[in-house]
KOLTI-380426 format. One record per residue (C-alpha): z negated, y, x. Coordinates in steps of 0.02 Angstrom, whole numbers, plus 50000, padded with zeros to 5 digits. Layout:
N
ZYX...
This chain:
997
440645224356667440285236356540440945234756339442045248256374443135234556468444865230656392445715215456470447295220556372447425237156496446945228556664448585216556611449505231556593448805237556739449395220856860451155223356768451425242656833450645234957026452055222257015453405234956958452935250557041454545256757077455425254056916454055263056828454375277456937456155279856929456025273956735454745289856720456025301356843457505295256725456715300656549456235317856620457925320556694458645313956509457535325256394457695340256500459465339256494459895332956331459195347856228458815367156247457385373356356455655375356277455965394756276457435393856217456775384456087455285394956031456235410256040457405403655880456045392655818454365399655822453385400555662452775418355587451275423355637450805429655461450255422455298451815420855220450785414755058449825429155065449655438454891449895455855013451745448255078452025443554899451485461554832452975467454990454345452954927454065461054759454375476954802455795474954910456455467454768456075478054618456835492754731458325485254785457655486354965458125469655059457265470355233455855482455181454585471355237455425467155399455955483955471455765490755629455465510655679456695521855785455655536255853456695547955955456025563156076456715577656148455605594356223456705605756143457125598055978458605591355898459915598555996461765598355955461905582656078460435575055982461045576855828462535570555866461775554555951460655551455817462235552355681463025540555801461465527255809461565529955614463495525755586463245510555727461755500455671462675503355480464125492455535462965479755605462855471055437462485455655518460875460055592460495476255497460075480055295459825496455269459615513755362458585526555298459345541755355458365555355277458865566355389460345565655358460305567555163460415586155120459355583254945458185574155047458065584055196457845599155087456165592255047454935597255165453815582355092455125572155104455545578355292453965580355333453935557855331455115558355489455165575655578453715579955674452915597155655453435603555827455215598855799455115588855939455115571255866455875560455747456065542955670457415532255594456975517155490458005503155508457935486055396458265469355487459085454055450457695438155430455995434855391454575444955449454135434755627455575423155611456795419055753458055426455632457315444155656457065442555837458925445655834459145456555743457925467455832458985465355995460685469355903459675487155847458775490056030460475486656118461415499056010460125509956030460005508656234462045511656232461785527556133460455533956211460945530656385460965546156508460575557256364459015569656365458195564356217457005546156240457235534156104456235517556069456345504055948454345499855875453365498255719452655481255675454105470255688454535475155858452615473455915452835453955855454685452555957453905457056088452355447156083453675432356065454685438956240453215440756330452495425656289453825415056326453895425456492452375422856535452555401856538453155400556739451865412756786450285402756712451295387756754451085391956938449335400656940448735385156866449655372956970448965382157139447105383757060447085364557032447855359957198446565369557277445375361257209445965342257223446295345257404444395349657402443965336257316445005321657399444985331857549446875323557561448595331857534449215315557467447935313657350447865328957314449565330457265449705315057162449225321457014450015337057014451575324257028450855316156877450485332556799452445338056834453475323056789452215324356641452675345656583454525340956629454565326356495453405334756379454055350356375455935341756350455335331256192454305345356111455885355756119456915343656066456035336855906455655356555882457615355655845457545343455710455935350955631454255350055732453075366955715453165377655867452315394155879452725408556026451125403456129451275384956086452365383256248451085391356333449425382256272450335368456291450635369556487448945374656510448025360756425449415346856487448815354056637447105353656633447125334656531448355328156644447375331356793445805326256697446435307956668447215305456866445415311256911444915297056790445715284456880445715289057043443845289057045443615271456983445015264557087444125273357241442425267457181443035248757163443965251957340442225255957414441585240257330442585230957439444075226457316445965225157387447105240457322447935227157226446595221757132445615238657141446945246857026447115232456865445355233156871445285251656870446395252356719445395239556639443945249156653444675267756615446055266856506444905267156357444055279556402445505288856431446335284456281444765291056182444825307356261446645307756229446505306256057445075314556036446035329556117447805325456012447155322455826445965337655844447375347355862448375337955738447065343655636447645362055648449045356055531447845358155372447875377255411448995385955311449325402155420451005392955519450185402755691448825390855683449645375455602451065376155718450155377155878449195360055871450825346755863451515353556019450105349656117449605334356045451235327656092451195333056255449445327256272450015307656212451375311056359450205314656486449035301656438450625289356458450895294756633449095293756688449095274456638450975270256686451485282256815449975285256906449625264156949451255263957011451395279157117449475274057173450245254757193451875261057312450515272457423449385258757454450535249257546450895262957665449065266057686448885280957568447845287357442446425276957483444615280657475443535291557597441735293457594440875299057453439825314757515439205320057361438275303657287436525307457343436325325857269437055317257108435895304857126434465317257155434985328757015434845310956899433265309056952432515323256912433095324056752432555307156693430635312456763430635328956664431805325456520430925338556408430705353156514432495349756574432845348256374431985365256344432745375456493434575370156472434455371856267433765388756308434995394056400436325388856301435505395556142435445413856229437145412456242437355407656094436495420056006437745433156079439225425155974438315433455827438805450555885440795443355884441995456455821443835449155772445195458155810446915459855720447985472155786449535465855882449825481655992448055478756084448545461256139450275465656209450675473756378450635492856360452335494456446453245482856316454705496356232453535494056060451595498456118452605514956221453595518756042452055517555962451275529056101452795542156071452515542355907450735544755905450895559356028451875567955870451535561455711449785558755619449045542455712449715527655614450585537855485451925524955490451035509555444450465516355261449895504855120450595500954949449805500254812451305494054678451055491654491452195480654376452195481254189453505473154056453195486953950453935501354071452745513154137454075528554133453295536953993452025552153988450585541953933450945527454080451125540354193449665550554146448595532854196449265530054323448715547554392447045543054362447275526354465448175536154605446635549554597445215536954604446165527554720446015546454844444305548554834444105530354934443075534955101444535532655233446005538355130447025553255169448055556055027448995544954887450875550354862451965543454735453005548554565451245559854510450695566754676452285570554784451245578354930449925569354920448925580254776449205581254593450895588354532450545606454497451785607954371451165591554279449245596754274448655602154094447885616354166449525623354247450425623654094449005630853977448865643854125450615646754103450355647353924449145661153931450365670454027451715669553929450635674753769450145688453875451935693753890452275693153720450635705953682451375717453799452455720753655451025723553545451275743253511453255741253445452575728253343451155738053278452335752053209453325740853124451725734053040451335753653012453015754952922452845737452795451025746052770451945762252714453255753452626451705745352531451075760152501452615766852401452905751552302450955755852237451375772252207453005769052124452265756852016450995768751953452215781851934453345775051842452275764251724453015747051787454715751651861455715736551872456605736352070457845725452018458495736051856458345751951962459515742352101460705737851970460715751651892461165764552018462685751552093463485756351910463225775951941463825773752110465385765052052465695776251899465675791552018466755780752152468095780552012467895799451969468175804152132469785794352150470415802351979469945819952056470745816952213472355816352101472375833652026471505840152195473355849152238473025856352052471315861752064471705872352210472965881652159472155888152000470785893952111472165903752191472895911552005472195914651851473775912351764473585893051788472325892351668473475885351517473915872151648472115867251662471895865651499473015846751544471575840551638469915846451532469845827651480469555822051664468255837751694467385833951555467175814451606466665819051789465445831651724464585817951623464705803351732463835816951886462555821651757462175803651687461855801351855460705814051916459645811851747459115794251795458885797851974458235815251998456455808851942456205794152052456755804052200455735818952148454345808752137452605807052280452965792352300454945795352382454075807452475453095798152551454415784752609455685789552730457225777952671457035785952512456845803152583458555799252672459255793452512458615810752444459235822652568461235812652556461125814152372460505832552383462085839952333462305832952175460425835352149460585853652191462085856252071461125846751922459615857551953460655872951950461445868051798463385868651879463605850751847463265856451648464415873051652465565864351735465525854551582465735869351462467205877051573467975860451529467665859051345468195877851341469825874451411470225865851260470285881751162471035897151148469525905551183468895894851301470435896951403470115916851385468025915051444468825903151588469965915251648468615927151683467525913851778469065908651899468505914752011467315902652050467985886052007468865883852168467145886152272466205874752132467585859352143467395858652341465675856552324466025840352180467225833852305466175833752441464795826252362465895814152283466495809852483464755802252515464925788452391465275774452511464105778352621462825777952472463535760052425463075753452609461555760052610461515752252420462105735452497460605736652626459465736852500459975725952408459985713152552458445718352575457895713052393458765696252414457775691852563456265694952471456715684252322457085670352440455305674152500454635672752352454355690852317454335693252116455335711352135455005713851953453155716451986453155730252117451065730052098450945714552181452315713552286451535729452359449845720152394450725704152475451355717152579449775724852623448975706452647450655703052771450325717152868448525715752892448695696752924449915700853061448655713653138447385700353151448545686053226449155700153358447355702553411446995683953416448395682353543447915692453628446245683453634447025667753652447995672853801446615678653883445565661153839447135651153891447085660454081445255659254103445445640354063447005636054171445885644554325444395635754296444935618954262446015617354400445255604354490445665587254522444455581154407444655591654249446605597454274447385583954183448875577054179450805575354090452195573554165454015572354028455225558554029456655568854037455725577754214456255561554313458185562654286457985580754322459195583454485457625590854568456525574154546457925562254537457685556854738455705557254705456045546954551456945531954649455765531354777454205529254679454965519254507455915504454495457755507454440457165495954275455645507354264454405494054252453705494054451452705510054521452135512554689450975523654786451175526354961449105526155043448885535055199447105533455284446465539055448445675523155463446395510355628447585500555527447185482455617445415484955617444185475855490443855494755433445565494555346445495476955295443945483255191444955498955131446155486855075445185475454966444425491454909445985499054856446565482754749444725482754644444965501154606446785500954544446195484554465444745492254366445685507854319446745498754204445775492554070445845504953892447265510553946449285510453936449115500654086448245487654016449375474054036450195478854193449735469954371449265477654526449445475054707449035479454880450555478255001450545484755191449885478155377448165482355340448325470155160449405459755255447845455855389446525455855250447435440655186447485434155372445665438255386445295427055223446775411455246445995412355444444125409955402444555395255268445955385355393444515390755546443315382255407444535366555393445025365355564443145363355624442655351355483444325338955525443995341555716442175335555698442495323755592443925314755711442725317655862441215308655758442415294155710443165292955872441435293755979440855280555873442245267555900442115269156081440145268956110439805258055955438375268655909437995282755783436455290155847437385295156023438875300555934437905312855832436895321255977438205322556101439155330555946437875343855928437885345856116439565352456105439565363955969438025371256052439405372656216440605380256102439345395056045438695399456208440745398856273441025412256143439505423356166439945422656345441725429456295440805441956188439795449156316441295448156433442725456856324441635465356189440275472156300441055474956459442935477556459442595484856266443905473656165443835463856020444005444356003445645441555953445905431855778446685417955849445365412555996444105405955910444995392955800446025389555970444385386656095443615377955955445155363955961444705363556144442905366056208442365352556067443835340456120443665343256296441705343656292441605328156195442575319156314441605323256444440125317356370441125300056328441425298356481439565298956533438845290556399439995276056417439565274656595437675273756551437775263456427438555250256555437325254456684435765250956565436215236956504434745227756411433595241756496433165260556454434385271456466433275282656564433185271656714435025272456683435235290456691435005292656898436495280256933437395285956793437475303256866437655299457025439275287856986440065302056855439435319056926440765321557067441935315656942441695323856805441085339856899443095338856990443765336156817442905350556730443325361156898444955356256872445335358656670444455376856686445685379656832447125377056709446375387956569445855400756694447515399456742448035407756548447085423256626448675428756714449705430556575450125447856480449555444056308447695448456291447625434156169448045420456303446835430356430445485428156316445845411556248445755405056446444435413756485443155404656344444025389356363443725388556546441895396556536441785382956393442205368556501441045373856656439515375856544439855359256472440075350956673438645360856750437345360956617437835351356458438315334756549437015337556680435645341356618435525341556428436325325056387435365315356514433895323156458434085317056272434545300256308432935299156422431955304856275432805295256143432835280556240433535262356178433935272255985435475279656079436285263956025436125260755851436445250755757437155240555906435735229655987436325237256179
């Protein structure tokens, strides 16, 4: 008996024969208990299952952050309302879609927020801003709606079915199609469809592997037995891993279903076990009594090594930290420790009760002698065997190199799940994937609301454009996804041109008026060198005396004007006169004072030549003409004649004409206030230049400044005009993205026009920015992972030397979201194959007590594992055109190396107890005859179950059974077969070190 032998299990084994039918109904009685005492596995991984993203991720982080810097709880976990209708949004569309908005807002318990844009006049206003959620056509448009939980959690799987049902009710019977997608809703589904999809592979597997056991045993009864095994052995598992997924055990949405599959396949795997020996020792001529103890003696160990070699390796997934990974593994493990329970227990005792009715018992072995012959030739050709299978396996291999790794959830799922035909809707409208943008978010403690902040952050925004992939960056600086116009440098010196060109349309009034100061120059020169240094001032002063004086003549003549006219009327007034010669003879002097001082300076070239002082000329021109004439002087000597006798008598003959000469005094008198305001002018006039600094007692020079003024003036208007012209040409030619910089005011975002831009793009606190990244790119492929990393260097590099200097920046989104995946995946897939070897080493070892086996049938089934995975790469990739799914290869890994290496435990540990003290290659032709039907039914058997997987919806379960199952057949048929044996032949006796056999 071989050193695989445990005494301890063949006394186990006697104790089940004895007690049969207690261990049945003990078995019936726990299943019955734990699927009764607790929820149903779906149940339970519809509340419980673990997020299928990296919540650890620095992408979910950059999200968190932003939901929370914008006051936007349940931005990251949102799903998308796209609605449809042929001829737009009708009145009854409108009105359902106000409806759906006013619903899901009392939802508070499942729903956040509601972005109604639509709905928003400011906003809708916007064709930008409408532009994010009406269509083009008209014909389609989308409601965002935040939900209640954590991205993937059970939380927000209900959340999603509060929002579908109130949309279904809204919708329903209406002409306009509505559907609930986006991201979140691709991941509910997933979840549904999974769980769904558990009876389905439950009973495609279950037929598959009854087939094949009734070929096998060629027996219903022993055909059935294990699928009774395998059923007491799903109903008990699946009862404990839902109920210590209650009380905190990792579940994932396709843990249920793995779990089924591999129970399945292991189960089976393990009643093969022991059915084969306890036929073999039947044939040998032992009672079924006896037959069974011994059988257990002789395969329990074996069986518990596979069983742990199959449990801790997926134990081992708990290092990973993506939960999707981590919280597959315990599910299965525990159901696999349940199923190897039953095979030991349950199976001896169900095997024990049909004995003594004559069932279950051995037939003929038919296949022994092409086993046997297969062996043999083997063991004579052990290296061109070697060669042929290793080549084989290594061409397989080799296609695993071409593996392409897929991310994106809406591939995997069925297309008629109410997300992938959302998604379809929308893409039948809207730019493709226009709804899953990226975010590229800034923080700073400093605030980045300032001109200088948000000039830099322009320049991040426009590197960040010219990326190969991206569409367009729109944020705060780029509102349609270009450079504000109206914030560009060479807008507003283009605008400055104009307006300077404006302003020189006005260029001839101002010219004349520069004309005039030059004439005004002119007379200051010329009075000046008329009047050998006239002093302005004096003159000013001067003539507001004169102007007084005669202001206070006039009022004294008005007094005797009654007088005055009646002596012009009679001669015999004269005596009368002679009263009011005093008064003539002080108006005559006070007019002629006057007209002395100014009859030469308004006689002069110079007044002449200026036409306020020709005005001044022509008022006073009355006066001027009397002094000329001399009246102003006989009016003087009719005045002092009066005062004599004789005078009086020379008067009376010139009577005549007094009458005619005092009108013309009065009326030249009557112009004295209007020669004050034009006095007052002037003098306003002076004061202005004093406050300029104009020294009015030197006309000389204040006539040159003037001359200097006017000609400066002439030379700034013409280098406006220049300027204006520079300015345009500028603002044209340096309009370009590159060369068109940027600033954008403070007071511009609380302007009621940018205000709604504003919130969007800066945090209320001002110290968080985002951009919104639109690419063209497939945002689950590795294309826009690469964008993504891509993004975060630039925006990281453009911040040095700048006002951005100390601010931090991140990359939020799906695509950063599965970049992160795509990095946490290959260092748990790193982890997970490390731990699993390791266990399988350690565990190989125990049970064959030697190192040099261990290690070569270890290598044996990694080589399995790469030619199971180029297989599914020529399969998927290169015929049906998909790509791997993320998850598979960590997933077969778990499996093909656990299920390969037991395998090859089981058939080294048979040859090592048929060699003996001999070589292992004499042992190799019974060793394969004894194992090959065996382990031939059991690999049949577990690829069954994983083939089984194939029927399910999710592409990622297809796929995973497929290269499982492949996996497992390549390790029966040529692994176990043929390469094994053929190394042990060649390595011969060293198999075993360091034990001495």
């Amino acid at each position: 008996m071989g050193h695989q032998y445990s005494k301890g299990f063949e006394r186990v084994g006697r104790f089940i024969t004895r007690h049969a039918v207690a261990v049945l109904f003990t078995w019936i009685a726990v299943a019955v208990v734990v699927s009764t005492a607790w929820p149903t596995l779906e149940d339970v991984a519809s509340r419980k299952a673990s997020s299928p993203l990296p919540k650890e991720s620095s992408s979910i982080s950059a999200m968190t952050a932003m939901a929370e810097k914008f006051d936007e709880d349940g931005n990251l976990n949102s799903a998308i309302i796209v609605m449809s209708n042929p001829d737009g949004m009708t009145a009854d569309a409108r009105s359902r879609y106000n409806a759906t908005v006013e619903r899901l807002r009392e939802r508070r318990d499942a729903v956040t927020f509601v972005s109604d844009v639509l709905g928003d006049p400011v906003a809708s206003s916007n064709p930008m801003v409408r532009g994010q959620v009406m269509s083009e056509d008209g014909k389609a448009w989308i409601l965002l709606v935040g939900l209640v939980g954590e991205l993937g959690s059970p939380d927000t799987l209900g959340s999603l079915t509060v929002v579908r049902d109130v949309v279904e009710q809204t919708y329903a019977g209406a002409d306009t199609l509505a559907k609930v997608t986006g991201p979140t809703a691709t991941l509910g589904d997933l979840a549904v469809t999974s769980v769904a999809d558990i009876r389905l592979v439950g009973t495609i597997t279950m037929g598959l592997i009854a087939l094949i056991l009734l070929a096998v045993y060629r027996s219903v009864f022993t055909a059935v037995l294990p699928l009774v095994v395998l059923g007491v052995s799903i109903a008990v598992a699946r009862g404990v891993v839902a109920g210590l997924s209650e009380i905190g055990l990792p579940i994932s949405t396709m843990s249920s279903t793995l779990m089924v599959a591999i129970l399945a396949g292991a189960s089976v795997n393990y009643t093969v076990f022991m059915i084969s020996r306890y036929h073999e020792n039947l044939r040998s001529g032992l009672e079924p009594q006896e037959a069974l103890p011994r059988a257990s003696g002789s395969m329990s160990r074996v069986i518990v090594a596979t069983a742990a070699t199959i449990a801790v390796a997926n134990l081992a997934q708990l290092t990973a930290k993506l939960e999707f990974l981590s919280a597959a593994g315990p599910a299965v493990a525990v159901a696999i420790t349940i199923g190897f329970l039953a095979s030991v227990t349950l199976l001896p005792a169900v095997l024990s009760l049909a004995a003594r009715v004559g069932l279950g018992l051995a037939r003929k072995d038919r296949t022994g002698e092409y086993w046997r012959r297969t062996g043999r030739q083997v063991a004579a050709r052990p290296t061109i065997a070697l060669a042929a299978s290793v080549a084989v396996l290594s061409l397989l291999a080799g296609a695993a190199l071409f593996l392409q790794v897929g991310y994106d959830d809406r591939e995997v799922q069925p297309q008629d799940t109410e997300s992938a035909e959302g998604y379809a809707l929308m893409n039948a409208h809207f730019p493709r994937d226009a709804m899953i943008p990226q975010y590229v978010l800034v923080e700073s403690e400093e605030g980045l609301r300032h001109p200088q902040a948000l000039a830099d952050l322009e320049q991040m925004a426009q590197r960040i454009s010219q990326l190969p992939g991206v569409d367009r960056v729109v944020g705060i600086t780029r509102p349609d996804g270009k450079k504000l116009t109206q914030a560009t440098l060479s807008w507003q010196i283009a605008m400055m041109g104009k307006q300077l060109a404006k302003a020189d349309e006005k260029s001839p009034q101002v010219r004349e008026r520069l004309d005039q100061i030059q004439a005004l120059a002119d007379t200051l020169r010329d009075l000046t060198s008329d009047g050998g240094g006239l002093d302005l001032a004096t003159i000013g002063n001067d003539a507001a005396e004169m102007l007084q004086m005669a202001k206070g003549a006039a009022a004294q003549m008005e007094q005797y004007a009654g007088l005055i006219t009646e002596i012009s009327k009679s001669t015999g007034v004269i005596d009368e006169l002679a009263a009011v010669s005093p008064v003539l003879v002080a108006a005559s002097d006070a007019l002629g004072g006057a007209s002395s001082t100014l009859v030469p300076a308004l006689d002069s070239p110079a007044c002449k030549g200026n036409r306020e002082c020709r005005r001044v000329r022509t008022e006073l021109a009355p006066v001027l003409n009397l002094a000329r004439g001399g009246q102003l002087d006989q009016l003087a000597d009719l005045a002092r004649s009066l005062s004599t006798a004789q005078g009086r008598s020379a008067t009376k003959e010139s009577i005549g004409s007094i009458g005619e000469q005092y009108e013309q005094i009065r009326g030249a008198l009557a112009q004295v206030p209007e020669w004050e305001a034009r006095l007052g002018q002037l003098q306003n006039a002076m004061d202005q230049m004093r406050a300029a600094g104009i020294d009015l007692s030197d006309p000389k020079t204040m006539a040159g400044r003037a001359r200097t003024m006017a000609d400066q003036a002439r030379e700034a208007m013409s280098a406006m005009t220049a300027l204006a012209a520079y300015l345009q040409t500028v603002g044209t030619e340096s309009s370009s993205e590159s060369a068109s910089g940027f600033y954008l005011p403070t007071a511009l975002l609380d302007s009621s026009d940018f205000g709604r831009l504003t919130s969007a793009f800066i945090s209320p606190d001002g110290k968080a920015v985002r951009f919104l990244v639109q690419s063209s790119v497939n945002p689950y492929s590795s294309e826009a992972m690469a964008l993504s990393s891509s993004i975060g260097e630039v925006g990281r590099d453009a911040l040095p030397n700048t006002s951005l200097a100390a601010s931090t920046v991140s990359v939020g989104g799906f695509p950063s979201v599965n970049s992160d995946l795509q990095e946490m995946f290959l260092r748990d897939f790193a982890e997970i194959v490390i731990v699993t070897l390791l266990v399988i080493l350690v565990v190989m070892c125990l049970l064959l007590r030697a190192v040099v086996a261990s290690i070569y049938l270890l290598g044996t089934v990694i080589l399995t594992y790469g030619s199971a995975i180029g297989l599914g790469v020529l399969v998927f990739q290169g015929i049906f055109g998909q790509e791997i799914y993320w998850a598979v290869p960590a997933m077969a890994f778990t499996m093909v190396i656990a299920v390969g290496a037991d395998y090859n435990m089981f058939f080294v540990s048979r040859l090592r107890e048929e060699s003996g003290t001999g070589s292992p290659r004499d042992a190799i032709e019974p060793t394969v005859a004894a194992t090959g039907s065996v382990i031939t039914s059991a690999g049949l058997i577990f690829s069954a179950a994983m083939f089984g997987m194939m029927g399910a919806s999710i592409a990622t379960v297809v796929q995973m059974g497929f290269i499982i199952g492949a996996g497992i057949l390549i390790d029966t048929f040529i692994v176990r077969t043929i390469t094994v044996p053929a190394i042990a032949a060649l390595v011969g006796r060293r198999s075993w070190w360091p034990s001495a056999s």
